[in-house]
N, CA, C and O atoms as a MOPAC input file, in Angstrom:
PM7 MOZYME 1SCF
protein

 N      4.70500 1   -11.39100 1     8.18200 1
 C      3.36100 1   -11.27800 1     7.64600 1
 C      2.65200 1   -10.12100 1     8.33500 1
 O      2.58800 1   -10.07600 1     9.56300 1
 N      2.17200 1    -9.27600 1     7.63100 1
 C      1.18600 1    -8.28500 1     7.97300 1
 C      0.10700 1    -8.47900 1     8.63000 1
 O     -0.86500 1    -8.86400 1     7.98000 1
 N     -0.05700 1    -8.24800 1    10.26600 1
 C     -1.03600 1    -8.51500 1    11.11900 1
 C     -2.37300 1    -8.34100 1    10.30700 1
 O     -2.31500 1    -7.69000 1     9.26400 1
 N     -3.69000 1    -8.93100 1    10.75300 1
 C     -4.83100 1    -9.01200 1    10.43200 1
 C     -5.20300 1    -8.07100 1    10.30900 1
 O     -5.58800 1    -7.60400 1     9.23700 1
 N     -5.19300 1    -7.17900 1    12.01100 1
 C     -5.90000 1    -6.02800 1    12.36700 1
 C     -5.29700 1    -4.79500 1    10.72400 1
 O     -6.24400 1    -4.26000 1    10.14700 1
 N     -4.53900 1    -4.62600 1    10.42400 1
 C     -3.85400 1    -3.86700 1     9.15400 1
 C     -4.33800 1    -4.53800 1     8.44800 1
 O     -3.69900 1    -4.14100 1     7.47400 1
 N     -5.19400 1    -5.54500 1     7.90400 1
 C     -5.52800 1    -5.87100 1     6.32100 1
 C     -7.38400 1    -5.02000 1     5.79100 1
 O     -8.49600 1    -5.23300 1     6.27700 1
 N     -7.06800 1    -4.32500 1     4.94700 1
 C     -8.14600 1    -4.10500 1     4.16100 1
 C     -8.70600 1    -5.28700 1     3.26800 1
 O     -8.16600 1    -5.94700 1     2.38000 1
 N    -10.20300 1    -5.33100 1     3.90800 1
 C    -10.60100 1    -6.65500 1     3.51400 1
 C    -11.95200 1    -6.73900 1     2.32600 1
 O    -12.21500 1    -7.56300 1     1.45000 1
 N    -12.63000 1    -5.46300 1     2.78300 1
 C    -14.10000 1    -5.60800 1     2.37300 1
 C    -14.06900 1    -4.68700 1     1.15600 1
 O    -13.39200 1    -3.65900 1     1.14000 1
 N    -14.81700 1    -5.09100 1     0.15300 1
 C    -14.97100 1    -4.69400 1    -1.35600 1
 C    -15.45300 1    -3.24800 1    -1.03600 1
 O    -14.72500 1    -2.36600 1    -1.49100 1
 N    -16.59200 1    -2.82800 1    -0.30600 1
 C    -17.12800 1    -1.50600 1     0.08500 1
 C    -15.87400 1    -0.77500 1     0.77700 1
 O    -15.69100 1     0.44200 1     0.77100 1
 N    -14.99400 1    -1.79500 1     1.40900 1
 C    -13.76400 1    -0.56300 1     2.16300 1
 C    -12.81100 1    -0.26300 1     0.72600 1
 O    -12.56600 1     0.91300 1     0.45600 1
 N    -12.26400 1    -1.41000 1    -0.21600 1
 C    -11.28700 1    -0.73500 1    -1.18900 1
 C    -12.22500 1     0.21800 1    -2.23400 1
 O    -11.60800 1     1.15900 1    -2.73400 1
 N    -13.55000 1     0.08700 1    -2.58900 1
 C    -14.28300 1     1.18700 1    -3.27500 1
 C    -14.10500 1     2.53400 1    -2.52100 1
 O    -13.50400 1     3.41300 1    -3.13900 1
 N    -14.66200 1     2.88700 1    -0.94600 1
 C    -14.60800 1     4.26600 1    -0.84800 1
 C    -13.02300 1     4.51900 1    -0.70900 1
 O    -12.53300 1     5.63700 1    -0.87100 1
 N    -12.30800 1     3.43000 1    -0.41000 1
 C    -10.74300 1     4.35500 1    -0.36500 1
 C    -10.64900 1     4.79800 1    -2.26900 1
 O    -10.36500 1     5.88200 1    -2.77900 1
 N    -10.90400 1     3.86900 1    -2.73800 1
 C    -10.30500 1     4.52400 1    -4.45400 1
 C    -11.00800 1     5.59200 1    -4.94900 1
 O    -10.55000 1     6.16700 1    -5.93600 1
 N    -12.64500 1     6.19400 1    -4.15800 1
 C    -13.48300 1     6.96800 1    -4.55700 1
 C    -13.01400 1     8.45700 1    -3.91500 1
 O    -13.58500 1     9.51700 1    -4.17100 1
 N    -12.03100 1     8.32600 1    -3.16400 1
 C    -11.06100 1     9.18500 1    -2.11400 1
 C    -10.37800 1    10.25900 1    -3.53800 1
 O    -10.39700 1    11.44200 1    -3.87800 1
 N    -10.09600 1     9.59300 1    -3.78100 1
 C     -9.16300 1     9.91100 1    -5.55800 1
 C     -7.53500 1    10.85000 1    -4.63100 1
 O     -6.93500 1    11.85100 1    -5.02400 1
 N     -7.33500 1    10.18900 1    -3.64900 1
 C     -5.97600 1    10.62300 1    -3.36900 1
 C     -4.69600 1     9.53100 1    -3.47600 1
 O     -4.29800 1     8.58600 1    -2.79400 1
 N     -4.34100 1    10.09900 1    -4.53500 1
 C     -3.12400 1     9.10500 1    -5.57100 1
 C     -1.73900 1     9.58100 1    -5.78800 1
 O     -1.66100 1    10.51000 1    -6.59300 1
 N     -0.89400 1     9.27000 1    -5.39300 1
 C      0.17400 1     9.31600 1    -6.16900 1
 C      1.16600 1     7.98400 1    -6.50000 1
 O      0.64000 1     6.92700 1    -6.15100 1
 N      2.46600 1     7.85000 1    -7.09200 1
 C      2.44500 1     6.67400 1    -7.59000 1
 C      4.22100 1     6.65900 1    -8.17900 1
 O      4.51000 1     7.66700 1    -8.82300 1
 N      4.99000 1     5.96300 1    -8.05900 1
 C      6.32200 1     5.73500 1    -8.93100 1
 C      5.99500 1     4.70200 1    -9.79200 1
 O      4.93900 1     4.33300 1   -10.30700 1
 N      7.48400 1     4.20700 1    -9.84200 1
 C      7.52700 1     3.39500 1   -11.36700 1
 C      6.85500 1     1.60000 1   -11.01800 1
 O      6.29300 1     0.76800 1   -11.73100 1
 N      7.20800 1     1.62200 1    -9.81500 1
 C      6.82400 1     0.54700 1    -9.14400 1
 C      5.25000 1    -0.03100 1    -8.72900 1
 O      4.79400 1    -1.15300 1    -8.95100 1
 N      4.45800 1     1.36100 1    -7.91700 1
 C      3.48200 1     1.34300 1    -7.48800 1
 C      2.55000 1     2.29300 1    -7.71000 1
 O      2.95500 1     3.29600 1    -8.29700 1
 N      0.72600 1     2.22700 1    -7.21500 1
 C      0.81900 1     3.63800 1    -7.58600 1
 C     -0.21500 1     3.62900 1    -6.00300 1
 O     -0.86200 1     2.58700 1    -5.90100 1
 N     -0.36900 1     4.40000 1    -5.10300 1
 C     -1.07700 1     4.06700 1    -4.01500 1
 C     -2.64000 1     4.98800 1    -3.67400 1
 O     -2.80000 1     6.19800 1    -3.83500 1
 N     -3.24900 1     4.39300 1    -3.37500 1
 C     -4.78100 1     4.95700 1    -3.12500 1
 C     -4.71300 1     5.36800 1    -1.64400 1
 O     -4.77600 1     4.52100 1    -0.75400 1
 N     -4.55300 1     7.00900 1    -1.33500 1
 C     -5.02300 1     7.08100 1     0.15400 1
 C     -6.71900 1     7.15100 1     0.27100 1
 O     -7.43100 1     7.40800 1    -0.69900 1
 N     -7.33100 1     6.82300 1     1.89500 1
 C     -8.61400 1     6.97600 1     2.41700 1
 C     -8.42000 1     8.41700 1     3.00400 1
 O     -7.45800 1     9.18300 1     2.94500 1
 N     -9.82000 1     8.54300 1     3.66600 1
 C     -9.47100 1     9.21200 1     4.57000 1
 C     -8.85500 1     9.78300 1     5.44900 1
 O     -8.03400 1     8.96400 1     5.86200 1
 N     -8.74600 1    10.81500 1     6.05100 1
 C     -7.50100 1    11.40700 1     7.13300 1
 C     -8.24900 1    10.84100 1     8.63800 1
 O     -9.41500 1    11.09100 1     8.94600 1
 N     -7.54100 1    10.24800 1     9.24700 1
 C     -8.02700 1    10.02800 1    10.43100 1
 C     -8.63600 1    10.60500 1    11.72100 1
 O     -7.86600 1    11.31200 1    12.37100 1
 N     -9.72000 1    10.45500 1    12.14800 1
 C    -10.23400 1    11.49600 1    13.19700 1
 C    -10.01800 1    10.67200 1    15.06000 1
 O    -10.08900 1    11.29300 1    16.12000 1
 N     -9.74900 1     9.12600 1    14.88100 1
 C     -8.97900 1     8.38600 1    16.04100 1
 C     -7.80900 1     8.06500 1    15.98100 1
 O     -7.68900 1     7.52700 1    14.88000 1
 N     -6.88800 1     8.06100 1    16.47100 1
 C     -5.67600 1     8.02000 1    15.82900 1
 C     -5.44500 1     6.47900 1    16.29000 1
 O     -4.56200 1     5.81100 1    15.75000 1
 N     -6.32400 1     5.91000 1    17.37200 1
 C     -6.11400 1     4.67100 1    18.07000 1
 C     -6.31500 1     3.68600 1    17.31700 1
 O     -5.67400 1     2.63800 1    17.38800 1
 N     -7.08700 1     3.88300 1    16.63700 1
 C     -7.61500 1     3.01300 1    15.11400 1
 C     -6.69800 1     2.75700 1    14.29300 1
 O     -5.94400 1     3.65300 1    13.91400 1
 N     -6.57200 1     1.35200 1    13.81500 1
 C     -4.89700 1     1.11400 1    12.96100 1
 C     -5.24700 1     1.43200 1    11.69000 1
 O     -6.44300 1     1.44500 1    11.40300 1
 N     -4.45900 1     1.68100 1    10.90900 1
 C     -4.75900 1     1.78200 1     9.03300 1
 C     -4.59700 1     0.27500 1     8.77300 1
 O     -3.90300 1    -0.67900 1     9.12300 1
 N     -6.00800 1     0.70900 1     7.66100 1
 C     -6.00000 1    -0.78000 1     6.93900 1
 C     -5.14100 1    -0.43100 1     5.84800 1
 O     -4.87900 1     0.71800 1     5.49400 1
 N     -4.67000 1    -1.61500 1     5.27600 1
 C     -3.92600 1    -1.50000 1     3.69500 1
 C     -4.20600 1    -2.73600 1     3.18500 1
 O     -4.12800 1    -3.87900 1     3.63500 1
 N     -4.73900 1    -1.99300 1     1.57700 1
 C     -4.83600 1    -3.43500 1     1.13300 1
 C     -3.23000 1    -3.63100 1     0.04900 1
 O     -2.12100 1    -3.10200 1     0.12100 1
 N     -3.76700 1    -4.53000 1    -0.78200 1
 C     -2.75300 1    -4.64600 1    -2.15200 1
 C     -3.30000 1    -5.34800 1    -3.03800 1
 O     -3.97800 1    -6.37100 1    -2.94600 1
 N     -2.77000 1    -4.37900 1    -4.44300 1
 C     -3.73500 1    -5.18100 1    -5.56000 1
 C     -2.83200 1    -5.55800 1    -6.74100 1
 O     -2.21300 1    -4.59000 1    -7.18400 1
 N     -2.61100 1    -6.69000 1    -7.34300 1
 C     -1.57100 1    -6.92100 1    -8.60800 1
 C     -2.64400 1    -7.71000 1    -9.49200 1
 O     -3.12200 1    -8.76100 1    -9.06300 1
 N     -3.07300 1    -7.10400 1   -10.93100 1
 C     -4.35700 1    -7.22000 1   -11.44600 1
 C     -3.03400 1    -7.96500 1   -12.45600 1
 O     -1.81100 1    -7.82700 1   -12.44900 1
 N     -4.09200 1    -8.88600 1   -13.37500 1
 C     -3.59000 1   -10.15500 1   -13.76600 1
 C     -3.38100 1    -9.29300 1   -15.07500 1
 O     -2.88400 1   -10.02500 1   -15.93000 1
 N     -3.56700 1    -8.06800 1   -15.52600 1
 C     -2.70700 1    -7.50600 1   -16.75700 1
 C     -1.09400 1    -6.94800 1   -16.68800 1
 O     -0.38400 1    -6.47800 1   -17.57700 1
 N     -0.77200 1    -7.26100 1   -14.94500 1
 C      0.24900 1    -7.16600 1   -14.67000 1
 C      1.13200 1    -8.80300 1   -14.94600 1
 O      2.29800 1    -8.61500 1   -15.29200 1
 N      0.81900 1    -9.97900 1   -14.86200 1
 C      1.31900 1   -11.20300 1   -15.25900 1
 C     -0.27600 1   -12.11800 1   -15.16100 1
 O     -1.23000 1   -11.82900 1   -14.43900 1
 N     -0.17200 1   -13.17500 1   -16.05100 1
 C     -1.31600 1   -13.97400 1   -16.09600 1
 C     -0.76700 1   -14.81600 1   -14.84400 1
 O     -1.75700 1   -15.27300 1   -14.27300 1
 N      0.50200 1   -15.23600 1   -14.13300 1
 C      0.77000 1   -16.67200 1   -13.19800 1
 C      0.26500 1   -16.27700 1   -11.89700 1
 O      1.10400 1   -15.72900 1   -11.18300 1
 N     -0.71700 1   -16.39800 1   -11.48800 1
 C     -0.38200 1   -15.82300 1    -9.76600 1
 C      0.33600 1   -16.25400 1    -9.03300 1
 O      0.12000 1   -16.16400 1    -7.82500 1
 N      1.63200 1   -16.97800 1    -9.62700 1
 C      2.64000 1   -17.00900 1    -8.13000 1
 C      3.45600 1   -15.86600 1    -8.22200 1
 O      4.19300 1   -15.46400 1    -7.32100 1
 N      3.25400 1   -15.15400 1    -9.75200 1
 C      4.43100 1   -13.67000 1    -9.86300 1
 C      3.18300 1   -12.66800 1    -8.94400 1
 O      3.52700 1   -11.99200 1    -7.97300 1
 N      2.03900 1   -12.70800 1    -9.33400 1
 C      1.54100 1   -11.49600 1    -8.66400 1
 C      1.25000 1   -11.95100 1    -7.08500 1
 O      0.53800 1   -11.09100 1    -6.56700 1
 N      1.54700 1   -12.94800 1    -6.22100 1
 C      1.83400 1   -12.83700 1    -5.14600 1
 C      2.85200 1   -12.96400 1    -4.30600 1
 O      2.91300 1   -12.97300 1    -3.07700 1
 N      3.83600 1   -13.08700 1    -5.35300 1
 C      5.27800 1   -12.91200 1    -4.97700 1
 C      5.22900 1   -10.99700 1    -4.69300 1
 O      5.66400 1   -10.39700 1    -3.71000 1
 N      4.76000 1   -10.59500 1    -5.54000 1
 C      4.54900 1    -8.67100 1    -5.46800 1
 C      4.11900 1    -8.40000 1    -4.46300 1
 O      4.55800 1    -7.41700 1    -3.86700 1
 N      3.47400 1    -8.90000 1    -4.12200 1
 C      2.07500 1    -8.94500 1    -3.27000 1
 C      2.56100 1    -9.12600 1    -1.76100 1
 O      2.21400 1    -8.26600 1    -0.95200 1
 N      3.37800 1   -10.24100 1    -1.32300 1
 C      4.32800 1   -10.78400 1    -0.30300 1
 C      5.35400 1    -9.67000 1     0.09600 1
 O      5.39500 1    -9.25800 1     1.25600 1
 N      6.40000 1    -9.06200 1    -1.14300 1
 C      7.06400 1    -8.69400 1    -0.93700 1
 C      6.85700 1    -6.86200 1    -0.48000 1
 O      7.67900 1    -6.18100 1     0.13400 1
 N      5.36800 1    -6.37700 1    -1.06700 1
 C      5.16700 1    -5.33300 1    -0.41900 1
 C      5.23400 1    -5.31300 1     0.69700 1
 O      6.11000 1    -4.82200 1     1.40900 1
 N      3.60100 1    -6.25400 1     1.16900 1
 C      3.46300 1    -6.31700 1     2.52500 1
 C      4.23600 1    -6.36300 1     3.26800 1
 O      4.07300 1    -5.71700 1     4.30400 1
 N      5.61000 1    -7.26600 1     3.05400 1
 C      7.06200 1    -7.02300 1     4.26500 1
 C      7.43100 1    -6.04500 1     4.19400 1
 O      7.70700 1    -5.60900 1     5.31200 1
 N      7.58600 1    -5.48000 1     3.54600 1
 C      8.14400 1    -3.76900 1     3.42600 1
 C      6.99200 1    -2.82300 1     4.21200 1
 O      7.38300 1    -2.13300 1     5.15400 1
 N      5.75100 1    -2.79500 1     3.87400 1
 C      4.94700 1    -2.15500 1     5.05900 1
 C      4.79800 1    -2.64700 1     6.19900 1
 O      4.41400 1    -1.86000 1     7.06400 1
 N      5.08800 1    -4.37300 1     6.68200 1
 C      5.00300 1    -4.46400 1     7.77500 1
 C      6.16400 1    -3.90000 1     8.60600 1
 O      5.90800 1    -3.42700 1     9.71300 1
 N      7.45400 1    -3.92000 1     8.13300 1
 C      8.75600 1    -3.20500 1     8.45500 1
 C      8.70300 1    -1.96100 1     8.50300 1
 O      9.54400 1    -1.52500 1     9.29000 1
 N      8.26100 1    -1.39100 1     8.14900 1
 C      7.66400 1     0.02100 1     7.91900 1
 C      7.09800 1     0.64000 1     9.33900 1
 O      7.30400 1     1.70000 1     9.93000 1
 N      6.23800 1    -0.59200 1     9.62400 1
 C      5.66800 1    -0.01600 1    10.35800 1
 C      5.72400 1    -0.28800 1    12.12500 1
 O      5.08800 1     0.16200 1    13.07800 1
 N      6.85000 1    -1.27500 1    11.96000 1
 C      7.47900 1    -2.19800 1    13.19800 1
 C      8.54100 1    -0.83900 1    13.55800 1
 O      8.33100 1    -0.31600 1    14.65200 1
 N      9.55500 1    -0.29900 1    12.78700 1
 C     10.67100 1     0.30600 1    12.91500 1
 C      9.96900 1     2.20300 1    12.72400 1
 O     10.67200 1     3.19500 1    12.91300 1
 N      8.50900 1     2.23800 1    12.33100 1
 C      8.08600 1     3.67400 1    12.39700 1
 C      8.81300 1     4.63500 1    11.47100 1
 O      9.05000 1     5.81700 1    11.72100 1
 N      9.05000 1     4.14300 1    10.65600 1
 C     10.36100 1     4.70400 1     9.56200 1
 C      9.08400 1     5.90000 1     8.51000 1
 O      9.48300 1     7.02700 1     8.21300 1
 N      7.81100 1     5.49100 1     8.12900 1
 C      6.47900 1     6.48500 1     7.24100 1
 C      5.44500 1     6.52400 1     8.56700 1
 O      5.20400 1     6.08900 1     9.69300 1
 N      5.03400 1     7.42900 1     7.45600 1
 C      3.42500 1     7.99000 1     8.11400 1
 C      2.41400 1     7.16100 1     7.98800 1
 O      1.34200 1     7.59100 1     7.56300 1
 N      2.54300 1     6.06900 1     8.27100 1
 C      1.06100 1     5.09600 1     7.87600 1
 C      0.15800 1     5.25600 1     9.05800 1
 O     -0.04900 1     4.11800 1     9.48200 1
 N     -0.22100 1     5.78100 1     9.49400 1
 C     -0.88000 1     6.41300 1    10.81400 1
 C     -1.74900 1     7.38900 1    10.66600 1
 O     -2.74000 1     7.52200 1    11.38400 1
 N     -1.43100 1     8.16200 1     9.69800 1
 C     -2.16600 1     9.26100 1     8.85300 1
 C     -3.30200 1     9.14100 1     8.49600 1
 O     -4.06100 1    10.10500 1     8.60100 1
 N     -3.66500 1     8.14200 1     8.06400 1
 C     -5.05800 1     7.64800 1     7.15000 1
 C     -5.83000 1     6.32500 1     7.37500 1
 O     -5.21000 1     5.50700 1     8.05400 1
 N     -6.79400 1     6.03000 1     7.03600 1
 C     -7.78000 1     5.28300 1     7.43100 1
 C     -7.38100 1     4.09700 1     6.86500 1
 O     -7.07800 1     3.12200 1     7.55200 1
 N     -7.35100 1     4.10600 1     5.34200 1
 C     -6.78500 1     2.93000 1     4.60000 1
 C     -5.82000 1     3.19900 1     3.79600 1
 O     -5.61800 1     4.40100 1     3.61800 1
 N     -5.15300 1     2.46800 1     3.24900 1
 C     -4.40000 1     2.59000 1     1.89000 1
 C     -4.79900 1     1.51000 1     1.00500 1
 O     -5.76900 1     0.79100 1     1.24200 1
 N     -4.14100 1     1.40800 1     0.10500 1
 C     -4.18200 1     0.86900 1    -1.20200 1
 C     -2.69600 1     0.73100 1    -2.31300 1
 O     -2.07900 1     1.64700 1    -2.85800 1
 N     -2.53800 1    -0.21900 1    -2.35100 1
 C     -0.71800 1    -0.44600 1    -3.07200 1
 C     -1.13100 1    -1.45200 1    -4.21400 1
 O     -1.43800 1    -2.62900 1    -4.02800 1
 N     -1.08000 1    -0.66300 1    -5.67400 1
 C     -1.47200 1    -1.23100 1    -6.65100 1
 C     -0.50200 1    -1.28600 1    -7.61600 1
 O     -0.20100 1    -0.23100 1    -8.17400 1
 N      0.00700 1    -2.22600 1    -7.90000 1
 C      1.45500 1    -2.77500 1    -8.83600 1
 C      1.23200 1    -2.10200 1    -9.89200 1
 O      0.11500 1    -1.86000 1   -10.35000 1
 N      2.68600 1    -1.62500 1   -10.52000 1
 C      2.55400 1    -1.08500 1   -11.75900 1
 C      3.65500 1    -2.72700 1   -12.38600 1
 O      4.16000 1    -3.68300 1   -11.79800 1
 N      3.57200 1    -2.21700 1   -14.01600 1
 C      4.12300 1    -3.56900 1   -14.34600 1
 C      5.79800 1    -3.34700 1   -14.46700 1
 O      6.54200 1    -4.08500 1   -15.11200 1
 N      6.21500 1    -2.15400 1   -13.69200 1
 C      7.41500 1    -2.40200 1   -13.29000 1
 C      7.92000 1    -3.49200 1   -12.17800 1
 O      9.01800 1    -4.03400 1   -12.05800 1
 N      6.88500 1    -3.59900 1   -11.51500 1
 C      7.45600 1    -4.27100 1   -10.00200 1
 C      7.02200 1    -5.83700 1   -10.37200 1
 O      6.35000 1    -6.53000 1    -9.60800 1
 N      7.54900 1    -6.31500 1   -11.76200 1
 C      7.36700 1    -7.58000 1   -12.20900 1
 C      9.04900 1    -7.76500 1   -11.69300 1
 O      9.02800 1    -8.66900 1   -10.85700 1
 N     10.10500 1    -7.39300 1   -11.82300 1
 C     11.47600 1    -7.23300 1   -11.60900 1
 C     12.05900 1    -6.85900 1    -9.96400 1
 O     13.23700 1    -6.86300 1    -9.60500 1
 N     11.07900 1    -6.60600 1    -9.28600 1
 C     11.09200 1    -5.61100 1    -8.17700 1
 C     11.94200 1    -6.72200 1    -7.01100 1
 O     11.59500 1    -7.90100 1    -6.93900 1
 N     13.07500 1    -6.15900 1    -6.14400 1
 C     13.55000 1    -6.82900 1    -5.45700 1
 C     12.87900 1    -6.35800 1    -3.50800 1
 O     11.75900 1    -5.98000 1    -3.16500 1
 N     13.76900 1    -6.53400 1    -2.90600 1
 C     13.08200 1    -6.20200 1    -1.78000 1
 C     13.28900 1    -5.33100 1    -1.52600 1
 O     12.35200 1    -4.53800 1    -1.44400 1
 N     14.94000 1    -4.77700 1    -1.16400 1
 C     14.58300 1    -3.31500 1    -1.40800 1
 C     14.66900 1    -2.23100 1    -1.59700 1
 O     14.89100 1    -1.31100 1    -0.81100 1
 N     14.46600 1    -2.23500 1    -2.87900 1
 C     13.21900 1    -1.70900 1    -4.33700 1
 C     12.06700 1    -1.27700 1    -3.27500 1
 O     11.81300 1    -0.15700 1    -2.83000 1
 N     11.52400 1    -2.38700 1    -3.04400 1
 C     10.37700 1    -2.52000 1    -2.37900 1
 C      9.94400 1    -1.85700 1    -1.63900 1
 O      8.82600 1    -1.34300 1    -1.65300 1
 N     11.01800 1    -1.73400 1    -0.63300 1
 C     10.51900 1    -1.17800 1     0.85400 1
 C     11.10100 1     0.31000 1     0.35300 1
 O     10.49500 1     1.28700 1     0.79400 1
 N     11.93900 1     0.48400 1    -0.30600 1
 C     12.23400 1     2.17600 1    -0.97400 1
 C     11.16700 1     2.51500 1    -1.55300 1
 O     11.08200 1     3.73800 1    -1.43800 1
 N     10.23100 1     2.08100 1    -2.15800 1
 C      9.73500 1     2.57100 1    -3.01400 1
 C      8.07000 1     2.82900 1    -2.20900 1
 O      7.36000 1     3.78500 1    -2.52000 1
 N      7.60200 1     1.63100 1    -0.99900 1
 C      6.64900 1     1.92400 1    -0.23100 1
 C      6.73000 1     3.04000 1     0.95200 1
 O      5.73300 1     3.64400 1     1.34700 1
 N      7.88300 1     3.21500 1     1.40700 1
 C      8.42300 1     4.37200 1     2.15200 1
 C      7.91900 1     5.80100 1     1.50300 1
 O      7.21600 1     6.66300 1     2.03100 1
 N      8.60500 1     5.77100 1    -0.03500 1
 C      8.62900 1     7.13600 1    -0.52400 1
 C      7.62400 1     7.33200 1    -0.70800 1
 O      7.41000 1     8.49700 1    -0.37300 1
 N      6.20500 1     6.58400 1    -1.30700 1
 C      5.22300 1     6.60300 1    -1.80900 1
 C      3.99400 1     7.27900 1    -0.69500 1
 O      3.19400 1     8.19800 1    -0.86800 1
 N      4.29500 1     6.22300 1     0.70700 1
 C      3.46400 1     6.52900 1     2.10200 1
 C      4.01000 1     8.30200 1     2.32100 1
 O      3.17600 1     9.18200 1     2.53500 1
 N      4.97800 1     8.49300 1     2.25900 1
 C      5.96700 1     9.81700 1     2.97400 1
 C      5.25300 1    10.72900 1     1.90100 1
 O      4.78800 1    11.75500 1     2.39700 1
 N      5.02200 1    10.55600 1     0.26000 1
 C      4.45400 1    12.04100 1    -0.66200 1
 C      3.31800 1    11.91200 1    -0.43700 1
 O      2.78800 1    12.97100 1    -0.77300 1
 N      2.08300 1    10.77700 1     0.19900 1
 C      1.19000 1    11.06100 1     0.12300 1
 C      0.91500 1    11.67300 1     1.52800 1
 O      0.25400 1    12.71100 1     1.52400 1
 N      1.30400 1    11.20900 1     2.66100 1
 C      1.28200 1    12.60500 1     3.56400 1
 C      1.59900 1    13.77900 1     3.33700 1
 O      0.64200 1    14.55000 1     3.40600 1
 N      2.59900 1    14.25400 1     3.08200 1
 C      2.85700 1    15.34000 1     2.68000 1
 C      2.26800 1    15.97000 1     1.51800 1
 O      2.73300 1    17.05800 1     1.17800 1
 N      1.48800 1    15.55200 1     0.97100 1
 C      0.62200 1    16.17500 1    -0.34700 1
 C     -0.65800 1    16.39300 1     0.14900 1
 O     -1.32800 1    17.36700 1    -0.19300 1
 N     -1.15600 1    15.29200 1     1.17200 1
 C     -2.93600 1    15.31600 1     1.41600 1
 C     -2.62200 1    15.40900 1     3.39800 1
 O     -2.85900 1    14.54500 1     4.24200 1
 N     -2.07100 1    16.70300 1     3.55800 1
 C     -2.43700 1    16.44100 1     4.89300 1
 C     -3.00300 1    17.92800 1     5.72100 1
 O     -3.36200 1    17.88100 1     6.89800 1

Protein backbone atom coordinates (compact mmCIF):
# COMPACT_ATOMS: atom_id res chain seq x y z
CA UNK A 1 0.00 0.00 0.00
CA UNK A 2 1.13 3.42 -0.91
CA UNK A 3 2.33 5.36 2.19
CA UNK A 4 0.06 8.32 3.29
CA UNK A 5 2.75 10.87 3.15
CA UNK A 6 2.56 10.07 -1.16
CA UNK A 7 -1.28 10.32 -1.35
CA UNK A 8 -2.80 13.36 -3.10
CA UNK A 9 -5.73 14.12 -1.15
CA UNK A 10 -7.30 17.59 -1.44
CA UNK A 11 -9.75 18.62 -4.35
CA UNK A 12 -7.71 22.18 -4.60
CA UNK A 13 -4.36 19.89 -4.85
CA UNK A 14 -5.85 17.51 -7.93
CA UNK A 15 -7.38 20.96 -9.61
CA UNK A 16 -3.98 22.95 -9.71
CA UNK A 17 -2.06 19.71 -10.71
CA UNK A 18 -4.68 19.21 -13.85
CA UNK A 19 -4.57 23.19 -14.39
CA UNK A 20 -0.59 22.38 -14.86
CA UNK A 21 -1.84 20.95 -18.38
CA UNK A 22 1.39 18.71 -18.34
CA UNK A 23 0.07 15.37 -19.90
CA UNK A 24 1.07 12.63 -21.55
CA UNK A 25 -0.58 9.25 -21.66
CA UNK A 26 -0.54 5.38 -23.32
CA UNK A 27 -3.16 3.02 -23.98
CA UNK A 28 -3.54 2.27 -20.40
CA UNK A 29 -3.23 5.62 -18.61
CA UNK A 30 -3.00 9.08 -19.22
CA UNK A 31 -0.98 11.10 -16.34
CA UNK A 32 -1.30 14.78 -15.03
CA UNK A 33 2.17 16.25 -13.96
CA UNK A 34 2.29 19.38 -11.09
CA UNK A 35 4.78 21.38 -10.69
CA UNK A 36 8.66 20.95 -10.90
CA UNK A 37 9.97 20.86 -7.54
CA UNK A 38 11.91 23.65 -5.76
CA UNK A 39 12.59 21.12 -2.23
CA UNK A 40 13.53 18.09 -3.26
CA UNK A 41 12.98 16.86 0.56
CA UNK A 42 9.32 17.13 0.01
CA UNK A 43 7.76 13.72 -1.23
CA UNK A 44 5.43 13.75 -4.47
CA UNK A 45 1.96 13.38 -3.93
CA UNK A 46 0.07 11.07 -6.46
CA UNK A 47 -3.24 10.72 -6.76
CA UNK A 48 -5.44 8.15 -9.02
CA UNK A 49 -8.55 8.54 -10.77
CA UNK A 50 -10.87 5.63 -12.55
CA UNK A 51 -14.15 7.72 -13.44
CA UNK A 52 -17.21 5.43 -13.50
CA UNK A 53 -17.42 5.88 -17.56
CA UNK A 54 -14.58 3.64 -17.29
CA UNK A 55 -16.94 0.61 -15.54
CA UNK A 56 -20.20 1.40 -13.52
CA UNK A 57 -18.91 -1.63 -10.49
CA UNK A 58 -16.45 -0.03 -8.21
CA UNK A 59 -14.79 -3.14 -7.32
CA UNK A 60 -13.34 -3.04 -11.23
CA UNK A 61 -12.37 0.61 -10.78
CA UNK A 62 -10.55 -0.15 -7.55
CA UNK A 63 -9.11 -3.13 -8.53
CA UNK A 64 -7.26 -0.34 -11.29
CA UNK A 65 -6.85 1.74 -8.74
CA UNK A 66 -4.94 -0.98 -6.25
CA UNK A 67 -3.08 -2.28 -8.91
CA UNK A 68 -1.49 1.10 -10.01
CA UNK A 69 -0.66 2.21 -6.75
CA UNK A 70 1.58 -1.15 -6.28
CA UNK A 71 3.32 -0.44 -9.27
CA UNK A 72 4.16 3.21 -8.05
CA UNK A 73 4.74 2.11 -4.71
CA UNK A 74 7.45 -0.42 -6.27
CA UNK A 75 8.53 2.15 -8.30
CA UNK A 76 9.44 3.97 -5.89
CA UNK A 77 10.88 1.44 -3.12
CA UNK A 78 13.42 -0.02 -5.95
CA UNK A 79 14.00 3.90 -7.56
CA UNK A 80 13.51 2.34 -10.96
CA UNK A 81 11.38 6.46 -12.42
CA UNK A 82 11.67 9.89 -11.72
CA UNK A 83 8.87 10.41 -9.29
CA UNK A 84 10.95 12.90 -7.39
CA UNK A 85 10.72 15.37 -10.13
CA UNK A 86 7.43 16.93 -9.36
CA UNK A 87 5.16 18.05 -6.78
CA UNK A 88 2.18 15.84 -7.64
CA UNK A 89 1.01 13.49 -10.13
CA UNK A 90 -2.10 12.26 -11.32
CA UNK A 91 -2.82 8.52 -12.97
CA UNK A 92 -6.11 8.58 -14.76
CA UNK A 93 -7.40 5.17 -16.31
CA UNK A 94 -8.04 4.95 -19.80
CA UNK A 95 -10.70 2.19 -20.60
CA UNK A 96 -7.97 0.03 -21.68
CA UNK A 97 -6.73 -0.80 -18.21
CA UNK A 98 -10.26 -2.54 -17.67
CA UNK A 99 -8.01 -5.85 -18.83
CA UNK A 100 -4.79 -4.51 -17.29
CA UNK A 101 -2.61 -7.10 -15.43
CA UNK A 102 0.17 -6.18 -13.07
CA UNK A 103 2.72 -5.96 -15.11
CA UNK A 104 1.06 -4.12 -17.73
CA UNK A 105 0.84 -2.00 -14.89
CA UNK A 106 3.97 -1.27 -13.49
CA UNK A 107 5.32 -1.10 -17.45
CA UNK A 108 3.13 1.14 -18.30
CA UNK A 109 3.49 3.58 -14.90
CA UNK A 110 7.31 3.45 -15.34
CA UNK A 111 7.13 4.56 -19.03
CA UNK A 112 4.56 7.13 -18.46
CA UNK A 113 6.58 8.80 -15.07
CA UNK A 114 10.12 8.40 -17.34
CA UNK A 115 8.26 10.65 -20.79
CA UNK A 116 6.94 12.98 -18.54
CA UNK A 117 10.32 13.87 -17.10
CA UNK A 118 11.92 13.89 -19.96
CA UNK A 119 9.39 16.08 -21.87
CA UNK A 120 8.72 18.77 -18.90
CA UNK A 121 12.04 19.10 -17.32
Amino acid sequence: MLNKDFRLKKNSSFKATYSQRRIVSDEFFVLYGGKNKENPDHATKIGFVVSKKIHKRAVKRNRIKRLAREAVRLNIKNGKAEFNQFQSLIYMAKEGALGLDFKKAQLSVTKLINKLANKFI
